[in-house]
C-alpha distance (Angstrom), angle and dihedral (degrees) to the residues before:
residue distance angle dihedral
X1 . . .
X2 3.61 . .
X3 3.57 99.6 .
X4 4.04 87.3 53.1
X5 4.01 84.1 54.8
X6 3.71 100.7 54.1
X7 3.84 86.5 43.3
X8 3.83 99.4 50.2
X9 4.14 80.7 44.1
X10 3.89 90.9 51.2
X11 3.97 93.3 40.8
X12 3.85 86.0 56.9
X13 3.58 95.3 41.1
X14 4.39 89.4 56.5
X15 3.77 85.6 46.1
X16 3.98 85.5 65.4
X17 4.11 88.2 -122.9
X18 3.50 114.4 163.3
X19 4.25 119.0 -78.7
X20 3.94 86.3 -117.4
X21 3.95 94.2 41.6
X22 3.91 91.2 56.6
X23 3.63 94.4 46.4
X24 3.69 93.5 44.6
X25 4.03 92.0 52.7
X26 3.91 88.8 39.1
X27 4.06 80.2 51.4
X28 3.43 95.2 66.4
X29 3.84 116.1 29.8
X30 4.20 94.7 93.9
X31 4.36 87.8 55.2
X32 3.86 88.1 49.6
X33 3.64 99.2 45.8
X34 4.15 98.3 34.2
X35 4.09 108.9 31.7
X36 3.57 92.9 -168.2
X37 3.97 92.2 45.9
X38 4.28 95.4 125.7
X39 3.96 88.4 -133.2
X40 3.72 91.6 85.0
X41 3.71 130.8 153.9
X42 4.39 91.8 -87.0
X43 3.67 82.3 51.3
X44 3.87 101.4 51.6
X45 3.90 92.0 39.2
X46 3.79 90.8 56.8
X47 4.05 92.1 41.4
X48 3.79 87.5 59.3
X49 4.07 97.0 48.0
X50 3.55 97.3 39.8
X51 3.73 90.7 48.5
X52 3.81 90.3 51.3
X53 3.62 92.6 50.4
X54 3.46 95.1 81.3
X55 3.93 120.9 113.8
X56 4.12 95.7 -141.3
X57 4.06 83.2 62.9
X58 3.88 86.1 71.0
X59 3.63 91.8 65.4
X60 4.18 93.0 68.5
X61 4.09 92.2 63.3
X62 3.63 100.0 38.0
X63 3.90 93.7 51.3
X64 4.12 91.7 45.4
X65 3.92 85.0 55.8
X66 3.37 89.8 40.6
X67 3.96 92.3 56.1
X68 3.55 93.5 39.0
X69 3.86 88.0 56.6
X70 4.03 89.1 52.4
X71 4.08 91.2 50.8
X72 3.49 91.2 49.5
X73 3.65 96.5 47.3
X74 3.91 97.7 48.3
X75 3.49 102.6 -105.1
X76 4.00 98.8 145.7
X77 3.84 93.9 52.4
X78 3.94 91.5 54.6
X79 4.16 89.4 44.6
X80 3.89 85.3 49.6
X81 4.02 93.3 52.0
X82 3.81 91.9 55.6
X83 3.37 104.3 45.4
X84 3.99 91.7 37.5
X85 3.99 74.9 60.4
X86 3.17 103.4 49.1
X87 4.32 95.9 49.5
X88 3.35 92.2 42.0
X89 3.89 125.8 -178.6
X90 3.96 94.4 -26.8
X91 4.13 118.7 123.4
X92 3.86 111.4 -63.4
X93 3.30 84.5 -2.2
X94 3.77 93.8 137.2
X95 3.88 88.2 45.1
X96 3.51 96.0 59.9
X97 3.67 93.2 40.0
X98 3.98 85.2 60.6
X99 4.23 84.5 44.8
X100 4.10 95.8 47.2
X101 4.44 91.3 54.2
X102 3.54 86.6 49.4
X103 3.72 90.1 58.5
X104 3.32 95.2 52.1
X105 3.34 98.2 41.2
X106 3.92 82.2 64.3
X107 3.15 92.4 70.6
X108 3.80 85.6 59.5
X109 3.39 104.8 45.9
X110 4.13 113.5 25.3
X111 3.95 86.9 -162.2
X112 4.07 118.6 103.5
X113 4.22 87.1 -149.7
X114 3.93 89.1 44.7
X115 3.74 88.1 60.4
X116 3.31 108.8 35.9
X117 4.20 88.6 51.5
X118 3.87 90.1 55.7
X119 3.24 102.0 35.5
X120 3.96 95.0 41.1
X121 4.05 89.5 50.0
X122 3.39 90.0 53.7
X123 3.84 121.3 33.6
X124 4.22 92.3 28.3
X125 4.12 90.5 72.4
X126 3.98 83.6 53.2
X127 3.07 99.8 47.8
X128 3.69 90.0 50.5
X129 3.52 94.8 46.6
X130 3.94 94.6 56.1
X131 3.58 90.8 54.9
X132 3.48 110.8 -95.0
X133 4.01 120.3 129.8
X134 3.65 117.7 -91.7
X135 4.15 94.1 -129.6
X136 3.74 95.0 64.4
X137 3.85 94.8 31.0
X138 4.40 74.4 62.7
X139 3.17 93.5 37.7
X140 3.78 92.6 53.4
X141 3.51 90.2 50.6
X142 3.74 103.6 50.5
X143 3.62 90.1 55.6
X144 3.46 106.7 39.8
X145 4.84 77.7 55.4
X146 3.79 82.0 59.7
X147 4.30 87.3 75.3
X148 3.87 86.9 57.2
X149 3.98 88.6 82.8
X150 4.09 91.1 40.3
X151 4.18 104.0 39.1
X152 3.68 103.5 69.6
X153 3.13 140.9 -74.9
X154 3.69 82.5 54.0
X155 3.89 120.1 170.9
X156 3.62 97.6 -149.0
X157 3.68 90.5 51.6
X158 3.87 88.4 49.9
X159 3.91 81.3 51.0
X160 3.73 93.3 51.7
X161 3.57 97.8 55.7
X162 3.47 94.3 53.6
X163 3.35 104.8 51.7
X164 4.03 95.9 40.1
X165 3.82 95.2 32.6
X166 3.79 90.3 -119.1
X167 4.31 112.9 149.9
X168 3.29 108.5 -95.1
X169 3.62 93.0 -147.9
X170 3.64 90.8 57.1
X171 3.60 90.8 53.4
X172 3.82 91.5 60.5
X173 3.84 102.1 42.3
X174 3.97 81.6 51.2
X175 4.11 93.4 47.3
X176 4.22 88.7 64.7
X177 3.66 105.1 79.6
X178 3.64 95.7 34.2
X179 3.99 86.5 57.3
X180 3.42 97.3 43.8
X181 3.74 85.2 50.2
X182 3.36 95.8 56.0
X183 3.52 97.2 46.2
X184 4.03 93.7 57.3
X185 3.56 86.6 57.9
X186 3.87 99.8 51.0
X187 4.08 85.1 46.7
X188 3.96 84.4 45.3
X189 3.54 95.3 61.6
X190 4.11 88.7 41.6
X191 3.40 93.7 66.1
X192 4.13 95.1 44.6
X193 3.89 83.9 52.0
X194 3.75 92.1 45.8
X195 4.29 91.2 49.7
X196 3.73 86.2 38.7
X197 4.02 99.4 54.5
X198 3.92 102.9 7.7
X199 3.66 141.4 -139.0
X200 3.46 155.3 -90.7
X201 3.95 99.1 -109.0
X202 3.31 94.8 176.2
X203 3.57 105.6 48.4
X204 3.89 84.0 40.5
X205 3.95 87.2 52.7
X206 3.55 95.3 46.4
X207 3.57 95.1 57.2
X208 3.94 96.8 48.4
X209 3.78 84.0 54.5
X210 3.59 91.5 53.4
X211 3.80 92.4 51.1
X212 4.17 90.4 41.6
X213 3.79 86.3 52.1
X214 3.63 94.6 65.4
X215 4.11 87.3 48.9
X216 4.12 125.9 -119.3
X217 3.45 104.0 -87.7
X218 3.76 93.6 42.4
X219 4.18 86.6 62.6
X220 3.61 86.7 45.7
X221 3.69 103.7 49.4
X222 3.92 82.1 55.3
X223 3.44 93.8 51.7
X224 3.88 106.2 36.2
X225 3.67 101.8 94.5
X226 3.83 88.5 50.5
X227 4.16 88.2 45.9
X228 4.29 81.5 51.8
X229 3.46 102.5 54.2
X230 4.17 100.6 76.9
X231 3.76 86.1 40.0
X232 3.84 90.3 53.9
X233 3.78 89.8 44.9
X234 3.43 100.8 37.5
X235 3.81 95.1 36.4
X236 3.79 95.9 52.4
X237 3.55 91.1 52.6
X238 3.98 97.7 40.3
X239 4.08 84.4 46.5
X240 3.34 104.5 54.6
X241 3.67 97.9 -117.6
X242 4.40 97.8 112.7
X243 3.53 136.3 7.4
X244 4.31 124.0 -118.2
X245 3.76 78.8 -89.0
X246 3.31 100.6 53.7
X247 3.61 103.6 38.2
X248 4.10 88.3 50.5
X249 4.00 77.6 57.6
X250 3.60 94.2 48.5
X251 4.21 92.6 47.4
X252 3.91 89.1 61.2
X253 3.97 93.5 56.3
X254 3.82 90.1 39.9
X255 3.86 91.6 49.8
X256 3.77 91.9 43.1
X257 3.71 92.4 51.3
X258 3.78 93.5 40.4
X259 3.69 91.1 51.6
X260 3.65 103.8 35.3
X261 4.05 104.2 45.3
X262 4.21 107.2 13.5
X263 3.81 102.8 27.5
X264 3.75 93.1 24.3
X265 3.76 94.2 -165.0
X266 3.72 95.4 138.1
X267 3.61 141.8 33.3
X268 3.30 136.4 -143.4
X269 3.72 99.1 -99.5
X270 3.56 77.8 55.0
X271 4.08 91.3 71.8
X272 3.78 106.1 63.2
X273 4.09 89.3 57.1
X274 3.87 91.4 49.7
X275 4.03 88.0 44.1
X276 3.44 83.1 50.8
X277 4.00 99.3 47.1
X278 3.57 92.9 50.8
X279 3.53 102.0 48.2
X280 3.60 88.0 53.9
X281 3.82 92.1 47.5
X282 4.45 84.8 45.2
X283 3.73 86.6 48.9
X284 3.79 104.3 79.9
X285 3.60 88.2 31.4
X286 3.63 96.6 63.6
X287 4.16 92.1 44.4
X288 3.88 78.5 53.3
X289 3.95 93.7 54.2
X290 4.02 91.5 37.8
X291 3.71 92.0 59.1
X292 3.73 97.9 32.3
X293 4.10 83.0 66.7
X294 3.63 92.2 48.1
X295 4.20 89.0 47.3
X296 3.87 95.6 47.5
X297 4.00 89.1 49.4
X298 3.84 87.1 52.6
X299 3.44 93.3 48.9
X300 3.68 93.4 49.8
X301 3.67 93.8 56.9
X302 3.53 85.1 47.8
X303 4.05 87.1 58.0
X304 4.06 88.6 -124.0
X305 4.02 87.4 166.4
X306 3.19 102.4 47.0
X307 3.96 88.9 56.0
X308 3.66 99.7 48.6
X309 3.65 82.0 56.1
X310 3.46 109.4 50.6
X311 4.35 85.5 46.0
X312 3.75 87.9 50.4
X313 3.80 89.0 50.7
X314 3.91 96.8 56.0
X315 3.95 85.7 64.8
X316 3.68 109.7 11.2
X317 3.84 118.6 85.2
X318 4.15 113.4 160.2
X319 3.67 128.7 21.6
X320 3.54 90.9 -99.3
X321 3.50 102.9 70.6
X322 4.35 80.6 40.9
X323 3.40 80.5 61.0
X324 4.18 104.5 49.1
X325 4.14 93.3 44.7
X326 3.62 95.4 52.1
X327 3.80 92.1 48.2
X328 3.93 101.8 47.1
X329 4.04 80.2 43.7
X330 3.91 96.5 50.7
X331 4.12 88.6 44.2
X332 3.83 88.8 49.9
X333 3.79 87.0 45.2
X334 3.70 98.2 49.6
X335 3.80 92.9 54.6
X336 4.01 90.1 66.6
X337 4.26 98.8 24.5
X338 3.91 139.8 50.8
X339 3.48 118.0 -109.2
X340 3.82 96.4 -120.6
X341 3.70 91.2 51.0
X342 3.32 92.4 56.3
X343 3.67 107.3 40.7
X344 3.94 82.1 57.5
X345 3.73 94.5 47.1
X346 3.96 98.2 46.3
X347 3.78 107.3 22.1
X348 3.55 93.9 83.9
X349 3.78 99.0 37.3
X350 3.91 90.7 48.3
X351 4.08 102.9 35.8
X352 4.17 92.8 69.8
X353 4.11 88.3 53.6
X354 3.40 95.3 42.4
X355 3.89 97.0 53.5
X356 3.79 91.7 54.8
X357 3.98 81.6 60.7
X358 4.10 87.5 52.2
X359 4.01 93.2 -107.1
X360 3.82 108.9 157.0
X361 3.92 110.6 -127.4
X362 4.07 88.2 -125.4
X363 3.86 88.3 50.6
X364 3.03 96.4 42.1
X365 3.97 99.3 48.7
X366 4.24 86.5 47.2
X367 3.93 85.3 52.7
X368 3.83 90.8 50.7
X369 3.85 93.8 46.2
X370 3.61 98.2 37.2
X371 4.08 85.1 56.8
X372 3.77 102.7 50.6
X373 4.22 88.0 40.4
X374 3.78 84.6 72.3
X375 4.11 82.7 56.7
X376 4.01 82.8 76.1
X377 3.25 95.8 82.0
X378 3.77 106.6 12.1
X379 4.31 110.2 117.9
X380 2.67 128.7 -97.3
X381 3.91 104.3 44.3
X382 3.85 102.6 -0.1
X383 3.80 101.0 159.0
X384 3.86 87.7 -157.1
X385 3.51 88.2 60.4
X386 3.29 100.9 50.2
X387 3.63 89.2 55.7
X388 3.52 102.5 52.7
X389 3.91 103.4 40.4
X390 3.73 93.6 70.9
X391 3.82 86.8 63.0
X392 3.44 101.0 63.4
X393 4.13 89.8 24.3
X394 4.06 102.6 -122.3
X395 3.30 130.6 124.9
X396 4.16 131.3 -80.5
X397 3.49 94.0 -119.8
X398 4.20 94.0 44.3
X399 3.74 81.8 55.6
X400 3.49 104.4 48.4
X401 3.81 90.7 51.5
X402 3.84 91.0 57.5
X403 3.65 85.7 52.1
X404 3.34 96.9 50.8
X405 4.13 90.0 95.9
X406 3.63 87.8 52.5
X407 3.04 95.9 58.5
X408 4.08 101.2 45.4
X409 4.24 74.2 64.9
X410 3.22 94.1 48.9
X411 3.60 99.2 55.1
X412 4.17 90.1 38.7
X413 3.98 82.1 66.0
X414 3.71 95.5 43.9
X415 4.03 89.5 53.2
X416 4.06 84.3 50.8
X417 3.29 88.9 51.7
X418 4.04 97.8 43.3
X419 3.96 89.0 43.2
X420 3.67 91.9 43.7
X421 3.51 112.6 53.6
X422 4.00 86.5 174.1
X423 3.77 94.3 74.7
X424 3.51 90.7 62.6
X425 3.65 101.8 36.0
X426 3.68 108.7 37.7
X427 3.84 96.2 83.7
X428 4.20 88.3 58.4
């Protein structure tokens, strides 16, 4: 019966149904075909309200509105004119100015999309404007919005925890380095690109001048509050002081006061419509999450774990080779599914396996995340790319080619990170 449930799931998922749709039908094939099967429709309904009743679940809406708060109210462009500041006119400079905003805007956000949207709206135009071309300005872009699901607060990791019981909080402090990471290797292959095809040193000279002009701490006292918001989110978790909940809490009072009385960037007629936005963007999610608990219970009466394991022990035999399937399988997987989807669909089938191999839970759940990130802007459905490419008006696939470099980095850091289970666990 489980093999017919991961097929109808799959057949629905290459029909392009919706995530929840294909869980829901997946949900309740074993009650139709087996009356007496105990995963009946009392027993799903309560999975899915019991596993929304959780208080760590709160943090996913309240950091959404939180990021859509900080888009609105300018945030990217002010991290952009410090660190553009700060790297001056040097090679790629500009590039990895447009890479280091993105970052931090991360910490904002947690969503891939989120970031590359503000972040593309913004910094593509100037990259355009200083000369370089508009496909890799994109493509720059669209990866750099893949480290929205790895920096923390990430929603995925949020996702993670709750459906393998994993601390959140653990899951963040162990998402740094592995971001950071990753970013040095998309700014990396910037400045190869930028040595390889050149610049526009004038242009690129011109507008460090016109940022000198107005004097360091000038450009800084614009953009500290926007520098202080991932240390007050990150810090206040990292110190003790709140939990993921809390500090996703304390982000939308900090944005809305940022916004509303320093930045003033909105108003507060503003603040219904963005309420509004991000409940509808929440929405779907949450339907996704409900249903998700109710699949993962199904599957575990089903005994999904137990056979993934005993296939992967007819040909696995060390960690290491653990290790390579479930990556080459999460990057195929990420081309065709969202991340959070599949965190919540997997996690729990894969975590039990992959501790009788000795894979931390935190490692393991930065491994998982890590992979399906590159899905942002892998062809064919990268949602990344789909993003981006209407900024600069060329097609998907064009896109996706340009990225293609970008992603060969990308996945160099993720097999650090895999191989390396100190990068992600050092900070604990």
């Amino acid at each position: 019966m489980l093999g017919l449930v991961f097929g109808i799931f799959l057949v629905a998922m290459i029909l392009a149904l919706p995530m929840g749709v294909a869980m829901g039908v997946a949900t309740v094939i074993p009650q139709l075909i087996n009356s007496s099967f105990a995963g009946n429709m009392n027993y799903v309904i309560q999975a899915m309200i019991s596993g929304l009743n959780t208080t760590p679940i709160l943090a996913i809406p309240l950091f959404m509105l939180s990021g859509a708060l900080m888009t609105r109210g300018g945030i990217a462009k002010k991290l952009f004119d410090v660190f553009a500041y700060i790297v001056g006119p040097r090679t790629a400079g500009i590039p990895c100015a447009v890479v280091l905003p993105c970052l931090c805007y991360c910490a904002i956000s947690g969503s891939g999309p989120a970031t590359a949207a503000a972040g593309g709206a913004m910094c593509i135009p100037i990259l355009v404007d200083l000369g370089y071309d508009k496909v890799f300005s994109a493509a720059i872009v669209a990866t750099a919005g893949g480290l929205g699901v790895i920096i923390p607060p990430s929603i995925p990791f949020i996702m993670y925890g709750l459906f393998t019981g994993t601390s959140v909080g653990d899951m963040f402090t162990a998402g740094i380095l592995p971001g950071i990471l990753i970013a040095v290797c998309i700014m990396f292959y910037c400045w190869l690109y930028c040595k390889r095809n050149g610049e526009d040193k004038e242009k690129v000279a011109a507008n460090y001048h016109a940022l000198k002009e107005q004097g360091f701490w000038k450009v800084f006292k614009t953009g500290f509050w926007a520098v202080l918001t991932p240390v007050i989110i990150l810090g206040g978790i990292y110190g003790g002081i709140v939990t993921p909940t809390e500090a996703a809490c304390v982000s939308v009072f900090y944005a809305l006061i940022v916004c509303l009385f320093i930045y003033k960037t909105i108003k507060i007629r503003d603040i219904p419509l963005l309420l509004k936005d991000s409940i509808a963007s929440y929405a779907p999610l949450l339907l996704c999450i409900a249903l998700a608990q109710g699949f993962s219970r199904i599957l575990v009466l089903l005994k999904a774990s137990t056979y993934v394991q005993n296939l992967l022990n007819s040909f696995v035999s060390s960690k290491f080779t653990l290790l390579i399937i479930l990556i080459v399988f999460l990057l195929i997987l990420g081309m065709f599914m969202d991340c959070g989807p599949a965190v919540m669909i997997l996690a729990p089938i894969v975590l039990p396996v992959a501790e009788t191999y000795g894979v931390d839970p935190v490692h393991l759940g930065i491994i998982m995340v890590t992979a399906l990130a590159v899905g942002f802007v892998t062809p064919p459905f990268g949602m990344n790319l789909f993003v981006t490419a209407p900024l600069v008006d060329v097609p998907v696939a064009k896109l996706g080619t340009k990225a293609l470099p970008f992603i060969g980095t990308f996945i160099i850091a993720l097999l650090l990170i895999a191989f390396i289970p100190q990068i992600s666990l050092i900070l604990l």
